[in-house]
C-alpha positions as CSV (number, residue, x, y, z in Angstrom):
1,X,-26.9,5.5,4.7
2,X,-28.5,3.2,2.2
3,X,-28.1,5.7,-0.2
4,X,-24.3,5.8,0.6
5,X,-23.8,2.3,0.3
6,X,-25.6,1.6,-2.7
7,X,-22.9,4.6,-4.3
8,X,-20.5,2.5,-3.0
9,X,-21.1,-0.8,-4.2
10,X,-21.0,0.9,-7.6
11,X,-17.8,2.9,-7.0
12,X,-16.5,-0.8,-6.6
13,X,-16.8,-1.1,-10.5
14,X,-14.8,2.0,-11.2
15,X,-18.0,4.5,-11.3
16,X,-16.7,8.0,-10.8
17,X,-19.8,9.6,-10.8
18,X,-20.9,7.4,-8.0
19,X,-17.5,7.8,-6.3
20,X,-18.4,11.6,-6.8
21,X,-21.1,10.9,-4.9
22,X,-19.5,9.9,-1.9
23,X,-17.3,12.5,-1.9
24,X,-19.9,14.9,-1.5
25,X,-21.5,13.5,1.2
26,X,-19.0,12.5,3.5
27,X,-16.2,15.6,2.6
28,X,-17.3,17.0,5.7
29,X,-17.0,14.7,8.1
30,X,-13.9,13.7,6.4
31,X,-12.0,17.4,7.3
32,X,-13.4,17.4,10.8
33,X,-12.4,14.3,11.4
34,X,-8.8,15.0,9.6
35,X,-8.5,18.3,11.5
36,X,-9.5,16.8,14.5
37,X,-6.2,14.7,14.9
38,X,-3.8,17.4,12.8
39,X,-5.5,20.3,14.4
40,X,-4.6,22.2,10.7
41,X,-6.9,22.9,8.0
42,X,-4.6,22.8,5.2
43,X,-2.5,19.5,6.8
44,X,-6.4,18.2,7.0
45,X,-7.4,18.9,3.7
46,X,-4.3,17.5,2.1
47,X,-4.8,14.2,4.3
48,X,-8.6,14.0,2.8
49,X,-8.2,14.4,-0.2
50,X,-5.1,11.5,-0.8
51,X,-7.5,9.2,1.8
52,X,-10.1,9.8,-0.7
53,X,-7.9,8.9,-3.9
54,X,-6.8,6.2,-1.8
55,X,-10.0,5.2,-1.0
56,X,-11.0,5.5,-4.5
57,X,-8.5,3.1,-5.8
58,X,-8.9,0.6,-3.5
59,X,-12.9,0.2,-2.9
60,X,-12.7,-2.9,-5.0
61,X,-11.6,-4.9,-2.4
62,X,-14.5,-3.4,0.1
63,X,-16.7,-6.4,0.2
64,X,-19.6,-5.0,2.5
65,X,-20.4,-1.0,1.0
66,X,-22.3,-0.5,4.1
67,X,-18.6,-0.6,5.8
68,X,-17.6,2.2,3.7
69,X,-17.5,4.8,6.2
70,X,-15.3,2.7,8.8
71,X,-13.4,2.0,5.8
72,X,-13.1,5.4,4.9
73,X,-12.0,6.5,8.3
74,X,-9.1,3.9,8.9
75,X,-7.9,5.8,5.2
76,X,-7.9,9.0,6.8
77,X,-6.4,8.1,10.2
78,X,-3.7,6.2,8.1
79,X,-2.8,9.9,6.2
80,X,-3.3,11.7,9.2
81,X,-0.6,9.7,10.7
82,X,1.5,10.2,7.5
83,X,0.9,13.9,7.7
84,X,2.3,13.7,11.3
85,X,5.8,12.2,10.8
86,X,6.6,14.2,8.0
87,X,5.4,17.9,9.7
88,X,8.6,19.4,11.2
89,X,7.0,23.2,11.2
90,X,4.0,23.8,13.2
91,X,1.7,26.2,10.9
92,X,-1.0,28.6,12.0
93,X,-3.8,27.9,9.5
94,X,-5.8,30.9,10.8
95,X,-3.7,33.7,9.8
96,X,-3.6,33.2,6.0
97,X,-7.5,33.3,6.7
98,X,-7.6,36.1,8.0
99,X,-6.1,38.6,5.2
100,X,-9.5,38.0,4.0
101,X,-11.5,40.5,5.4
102,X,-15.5,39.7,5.8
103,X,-17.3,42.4,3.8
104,X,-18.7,45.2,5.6
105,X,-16.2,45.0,8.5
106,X,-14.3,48.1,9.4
107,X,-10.3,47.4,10.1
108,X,-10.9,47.2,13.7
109,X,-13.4,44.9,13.3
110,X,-11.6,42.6,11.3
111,X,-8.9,42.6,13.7
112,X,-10.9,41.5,16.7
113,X,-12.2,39.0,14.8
114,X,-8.5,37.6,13.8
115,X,-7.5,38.2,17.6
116,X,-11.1,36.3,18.3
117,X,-10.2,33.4,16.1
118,X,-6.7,33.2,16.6
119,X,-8.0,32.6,20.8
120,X,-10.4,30.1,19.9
121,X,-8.3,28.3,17.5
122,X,-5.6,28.3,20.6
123,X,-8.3,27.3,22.8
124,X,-9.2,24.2,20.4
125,X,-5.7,22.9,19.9
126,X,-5.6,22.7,23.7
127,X,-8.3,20.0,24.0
128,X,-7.5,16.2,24.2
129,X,-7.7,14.8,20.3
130,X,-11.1,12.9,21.3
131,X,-13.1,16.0,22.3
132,X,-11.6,18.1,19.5
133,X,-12.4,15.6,17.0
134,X,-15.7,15.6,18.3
135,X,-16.3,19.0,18.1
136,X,-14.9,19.6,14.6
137,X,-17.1,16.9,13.3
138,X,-20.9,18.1,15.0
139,X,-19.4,21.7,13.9
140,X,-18.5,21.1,10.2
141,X,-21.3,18.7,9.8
142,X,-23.7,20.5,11.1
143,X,-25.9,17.5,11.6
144,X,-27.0,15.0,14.0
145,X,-25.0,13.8,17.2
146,X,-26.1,10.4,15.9
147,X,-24.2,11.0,12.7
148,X,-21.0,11.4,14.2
149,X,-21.1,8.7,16.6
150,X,-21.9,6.3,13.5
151,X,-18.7,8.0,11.3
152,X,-16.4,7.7,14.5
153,X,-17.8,4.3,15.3
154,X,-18.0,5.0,19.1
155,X,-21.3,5.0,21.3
156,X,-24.0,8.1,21.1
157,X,-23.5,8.8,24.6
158,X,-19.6,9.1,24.2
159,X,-19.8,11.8,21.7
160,X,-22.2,13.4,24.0
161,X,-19.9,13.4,26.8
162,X,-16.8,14.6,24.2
163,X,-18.9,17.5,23.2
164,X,-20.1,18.8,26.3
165,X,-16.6,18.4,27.5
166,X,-15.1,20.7,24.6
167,X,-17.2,23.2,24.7
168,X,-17.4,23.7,29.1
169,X,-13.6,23.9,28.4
170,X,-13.9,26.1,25.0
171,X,-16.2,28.6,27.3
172,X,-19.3,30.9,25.3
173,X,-17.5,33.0,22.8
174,X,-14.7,30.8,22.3
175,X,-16.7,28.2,21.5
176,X,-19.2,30.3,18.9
177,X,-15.7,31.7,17.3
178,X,-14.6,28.4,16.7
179,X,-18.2,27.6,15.3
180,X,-17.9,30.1,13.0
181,X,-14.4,29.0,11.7
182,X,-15.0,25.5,11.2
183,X,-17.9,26.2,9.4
184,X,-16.6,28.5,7.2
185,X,-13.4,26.2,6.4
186,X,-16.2,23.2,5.2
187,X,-15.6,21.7,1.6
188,X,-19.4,21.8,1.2
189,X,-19.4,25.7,1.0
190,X,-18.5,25.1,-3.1
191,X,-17.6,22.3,-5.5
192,X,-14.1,22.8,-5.2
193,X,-12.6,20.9,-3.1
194,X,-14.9,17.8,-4.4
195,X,-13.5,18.5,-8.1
196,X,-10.1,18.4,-6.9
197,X,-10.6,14.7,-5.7
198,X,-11.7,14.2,-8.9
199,X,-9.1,15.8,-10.8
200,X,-6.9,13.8,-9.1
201,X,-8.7,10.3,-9.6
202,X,-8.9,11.0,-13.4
203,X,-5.3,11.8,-13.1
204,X,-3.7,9.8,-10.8
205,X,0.3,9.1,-10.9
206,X,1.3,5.4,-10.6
207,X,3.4,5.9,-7.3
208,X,0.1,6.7,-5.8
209,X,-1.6,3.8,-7.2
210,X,1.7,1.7,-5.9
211,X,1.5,3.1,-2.5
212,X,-2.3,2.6,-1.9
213,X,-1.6,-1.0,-3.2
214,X,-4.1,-1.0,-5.5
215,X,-2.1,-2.9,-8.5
216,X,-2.9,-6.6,-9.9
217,X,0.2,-7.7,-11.7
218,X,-2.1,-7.6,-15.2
219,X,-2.9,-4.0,-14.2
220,X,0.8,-3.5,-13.5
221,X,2.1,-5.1,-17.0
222,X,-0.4,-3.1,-18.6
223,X,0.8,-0.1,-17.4
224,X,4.9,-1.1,-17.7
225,X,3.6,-1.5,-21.8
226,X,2.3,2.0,-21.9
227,X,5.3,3.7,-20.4
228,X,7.4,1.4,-22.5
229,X,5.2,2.3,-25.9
230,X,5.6,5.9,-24.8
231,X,9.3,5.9,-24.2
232,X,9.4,3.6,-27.7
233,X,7.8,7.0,-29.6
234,X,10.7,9.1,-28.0
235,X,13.8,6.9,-29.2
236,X,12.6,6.5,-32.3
237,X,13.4,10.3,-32.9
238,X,16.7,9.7,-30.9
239,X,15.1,11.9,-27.3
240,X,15.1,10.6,-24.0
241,X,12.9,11.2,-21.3
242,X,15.8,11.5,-18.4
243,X,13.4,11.2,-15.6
244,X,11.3,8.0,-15.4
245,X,9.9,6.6,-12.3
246,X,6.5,6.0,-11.0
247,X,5.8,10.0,-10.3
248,X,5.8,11.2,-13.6
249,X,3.7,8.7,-15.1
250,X,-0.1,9.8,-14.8
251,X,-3.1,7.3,-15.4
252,X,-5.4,9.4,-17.6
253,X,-8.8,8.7,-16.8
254,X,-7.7,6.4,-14.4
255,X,-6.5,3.9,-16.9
256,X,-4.0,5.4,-19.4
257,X,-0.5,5.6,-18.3
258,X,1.0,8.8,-19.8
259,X,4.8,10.4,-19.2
260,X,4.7,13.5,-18.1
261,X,7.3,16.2,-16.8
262,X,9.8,16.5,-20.1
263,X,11.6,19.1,-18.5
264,X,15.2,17.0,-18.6
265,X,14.3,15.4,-21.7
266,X,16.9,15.7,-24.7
267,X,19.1,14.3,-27.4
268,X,22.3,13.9,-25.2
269,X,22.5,12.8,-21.5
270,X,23.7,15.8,-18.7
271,X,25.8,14.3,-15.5
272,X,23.4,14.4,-12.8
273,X,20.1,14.6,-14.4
274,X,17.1,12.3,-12.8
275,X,16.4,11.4,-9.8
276,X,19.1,9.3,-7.8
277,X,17.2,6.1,-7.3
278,X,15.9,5.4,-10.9
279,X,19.5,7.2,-12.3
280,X,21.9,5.0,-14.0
281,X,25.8,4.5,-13.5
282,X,26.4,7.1,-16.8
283,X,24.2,9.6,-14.5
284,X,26.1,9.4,-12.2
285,X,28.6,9.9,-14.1
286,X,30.7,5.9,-14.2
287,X,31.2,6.1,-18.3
288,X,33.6,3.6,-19.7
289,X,36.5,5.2,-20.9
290,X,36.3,6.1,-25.2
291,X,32.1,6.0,-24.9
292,X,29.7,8.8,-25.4
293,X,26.7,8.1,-23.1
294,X,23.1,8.0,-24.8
295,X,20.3,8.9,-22.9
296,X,18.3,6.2,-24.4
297,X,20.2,3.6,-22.7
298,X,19.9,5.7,-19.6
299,X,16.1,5.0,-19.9
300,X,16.4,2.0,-20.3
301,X,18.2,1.4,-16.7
302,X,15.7,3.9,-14.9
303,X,12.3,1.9,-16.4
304,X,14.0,-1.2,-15.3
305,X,14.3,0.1,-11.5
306,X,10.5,1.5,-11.5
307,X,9.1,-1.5,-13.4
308,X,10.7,-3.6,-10.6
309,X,8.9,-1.2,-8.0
310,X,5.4,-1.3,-9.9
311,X,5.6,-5.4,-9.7
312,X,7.0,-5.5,-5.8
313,X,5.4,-2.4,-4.2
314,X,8.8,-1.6,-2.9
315,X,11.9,0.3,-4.6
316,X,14.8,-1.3,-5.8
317,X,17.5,0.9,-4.8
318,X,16.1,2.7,-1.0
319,X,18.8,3.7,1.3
320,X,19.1,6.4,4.2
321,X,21.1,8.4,2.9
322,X,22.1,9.6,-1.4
323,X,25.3,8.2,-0.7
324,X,24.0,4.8,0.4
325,X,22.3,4.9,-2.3
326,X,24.6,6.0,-4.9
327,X,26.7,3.3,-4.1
328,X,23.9,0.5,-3.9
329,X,24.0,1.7,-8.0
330,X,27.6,1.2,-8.8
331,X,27.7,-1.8,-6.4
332,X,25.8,-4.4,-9.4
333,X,26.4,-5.3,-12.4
334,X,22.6,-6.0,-13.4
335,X,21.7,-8.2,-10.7
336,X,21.6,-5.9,-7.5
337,X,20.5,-7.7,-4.2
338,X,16.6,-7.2,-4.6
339,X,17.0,-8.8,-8.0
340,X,19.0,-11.8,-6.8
341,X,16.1,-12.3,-4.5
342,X,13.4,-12.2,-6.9
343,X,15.6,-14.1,-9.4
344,X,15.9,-17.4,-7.1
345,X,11.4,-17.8,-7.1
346,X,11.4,-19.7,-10.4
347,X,8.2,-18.3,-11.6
348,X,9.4,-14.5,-11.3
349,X,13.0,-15.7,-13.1
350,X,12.2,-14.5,-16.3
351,X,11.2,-11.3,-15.6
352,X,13.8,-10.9,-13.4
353,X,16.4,-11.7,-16.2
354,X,14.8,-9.1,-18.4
355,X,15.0,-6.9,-15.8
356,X,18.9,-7.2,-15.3
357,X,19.6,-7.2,-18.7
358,X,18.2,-3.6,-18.7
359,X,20.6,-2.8,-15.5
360,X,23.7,-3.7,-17.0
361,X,26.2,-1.1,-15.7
362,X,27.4,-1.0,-19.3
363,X,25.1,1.3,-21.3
364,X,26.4,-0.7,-24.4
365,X,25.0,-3.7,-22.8
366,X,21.7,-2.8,-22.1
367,X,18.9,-4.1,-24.7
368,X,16.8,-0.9,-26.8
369,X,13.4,0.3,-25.3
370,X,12.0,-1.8,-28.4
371,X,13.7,-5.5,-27.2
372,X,12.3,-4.9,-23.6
373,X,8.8,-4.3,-24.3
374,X,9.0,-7.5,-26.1
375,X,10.6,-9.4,-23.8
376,X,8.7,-7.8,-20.9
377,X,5.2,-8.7,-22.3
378,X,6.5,-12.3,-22.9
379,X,7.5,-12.7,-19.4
380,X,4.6,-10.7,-18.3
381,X,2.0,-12.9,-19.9
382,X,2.7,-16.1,-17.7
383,X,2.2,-14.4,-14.9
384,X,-1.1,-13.4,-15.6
385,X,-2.4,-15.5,-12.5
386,X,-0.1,-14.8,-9.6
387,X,-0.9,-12.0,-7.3
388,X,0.4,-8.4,-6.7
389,X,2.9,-7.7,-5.4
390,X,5.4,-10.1,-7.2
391,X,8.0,-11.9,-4.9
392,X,5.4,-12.3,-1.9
393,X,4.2,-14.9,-0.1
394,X,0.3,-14.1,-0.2
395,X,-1.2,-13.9,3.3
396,X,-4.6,-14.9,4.0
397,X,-7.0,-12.2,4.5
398,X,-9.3,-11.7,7.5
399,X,-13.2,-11.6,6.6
400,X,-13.2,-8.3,7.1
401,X,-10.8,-7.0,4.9
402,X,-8.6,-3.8,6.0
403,X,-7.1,-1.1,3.4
């Protein structure tokens, strides 16, 4: 694994090509070890390839590259468990598989294959996670037992056991049907599924970058700057975006922040437009009586509410229910509760006020896109030093740090 390593401590400097790298080794293991626990393809490959973003964007605080693969697999576990609370449908991953029939097999044929694989993917799903996993792995991989006791971190000798275990209870044919399967479903059969990591590195959206927690509050400001020099372009010509928030801003090449998704955008603002926790009191559809709403100033309000969310980690307005949160809107007149709180740390007060000015449940209140970049940079530059997210008490970190 020196090789491995040595890509790693590169990836830690933002090499892609090096990151690349890694990708292509370890995809493999990556989806046996994802399908292990989901027992999906398609739930596994989504949970690979974010772990691998996130991996991506947070490597620079891997301190040993030789724990890369540990690292790696607490990412994946961590989707895996994402992909489990929000899964309400079980799917069966087979039987989209199998309208593609093998060359040269006769309709009967095919069928007893999909009847075959359909058994053995029954038979897999009904093994305990630890043998399953186990088996996926040494299948997909198709390399040494060795190699999969040092990606799962556990003992030779266990895997041994977890392998022979799976396949006395997977039985002859079941178990070479299963083979077959999980070898045909590896990444490594083509570049694709390694260039869609990529694609999404070189193109990833700022809520992902907030979620991995992968922000330094210069980082952050940066990027609040380019949305806000974006947005400036648009209300110069009098258009408003409609839709801000952290999901339809993309970091080209990593780096750039760029709006994307125009689809509401416009000269004039339509009740109910946006999306209800970045949508301002005129959304909603609270106008003061004699006023024609602008969807600048609507803008305005929404970049407030993600800007707070890139330099916290954490929403401004997050309810259970739309009603909850509708009312958390309409319930502030610039200074809702998460604002107050952020307000009261002396450091983080004048960003905060710049913030509430841009919140104002007035629309005639609220400052243009121009005044706030100002103002934001301003209050963004003496905070050059403190550490991401904003309105934390830092914690120490263990030697060994965790993602």
């Amino acid at each position: 694994m020196d090789d491995l390593a040595k890509a790693a401590d590169k990836a830690r400097t933002g090499d892609q090509r090096s990151f690349n790298e890694i990708v292509v080794r370890l995809q493999d293991m990556a989806l046996g070890y994802a399908f292990g626990i989901l027992g999906d393809f398609q739930l596994a490959e989504d949970a690979v390839q974010e772990a691998f973003v996130e991996t991506y964007l947070s490597i620079g605080r891997l301190r040993e590259p030789k724990a890369l693969i540990v690292w790696l697999r607490r990412i994946i576990l961590k989707q895996c468990d994402r992909m489990k609370r929000r899964r309400t449908v079980a799917s069966v991953p087979l039987e989209a598989a199998s309208r593609q029939r093998p060359d040269g097999l006769s309709p009967h044929e095919a069928l007893e294959q999909k009847m075959e694989g359909e058994r053995a993917y029954a038979a897999l799903l009904s093994l305990p996670e630890h043998e399953r996993t186990a088996f996926a792995l040494f299948a997909i991989h198709q390399r040494s037992q060795r190699e999969v006791a040092e990606f799962l971190g556990l003992p030779l000798t266990t895997v041994r056991n977890h392998l022979f275990a799976a396949r006395q209870r997977l039985k002859g044919r079941l178990s070479e049907a299963m083979d077959k399967e999980i070898i045909r479903r590896r990444p490594s059969r083509d570049s694709k599924f390694a260039d869609k990591v990529m694609e999404l590195i070189r193109g990833v959206g700022l809520d992902r970058l907030v979620r991995s927690r992968s922000l330094t509050v210069e980082r952050a400001f940066s990027y609040l700057d380019g949305i806000l020099a974006g947005l400036e372009a648009m209300h110069s010509v009098g258009v408003g975006h409609l839709d801000v928030k952290p999901s339809n801003v993309i970091l080209r090449d990593g780096d750039t922040p760029v709006l994307v998704d125009f689809g509401l955008s416009g000269r004039k603002l339509r009740p109910g437009c946006g999306t209800l926790e970045y949508c301002s009191p005129e959304v909603i559809g609270i106008v003061a009586e004699g006023h024609a709403p602008s969807p600048l100033a609507a803008d305005v309000y929404a970049f407030a509410c993600m800007a707070f969310e890139v330099l916290t980690g954490k929403p401004l307005f997050d309810a259970a229910d739309e009603t909850a949160i509708l009312s958390l809107h309409l319930a502030h007149d610039g200074w809702p509760d998460k604002l107050v709180s952020l307000g009261k740390m002396t450091d983080l007060a004048d960003v905060s006020v710049v913030l509430a000015a841009c919140l104002r449940r007035d629309a005639r209140a609220r400052p243009d896109i121009s005044d706030v970049r100002k103002a934001l940079g301003q209050a963004g530059r003496k905070l050059v030093r403190a550490s991401w997210p904003l309105g934390r008490t830092p914690r120490a970190e263990p030697a060994s740090a965790r993602p």
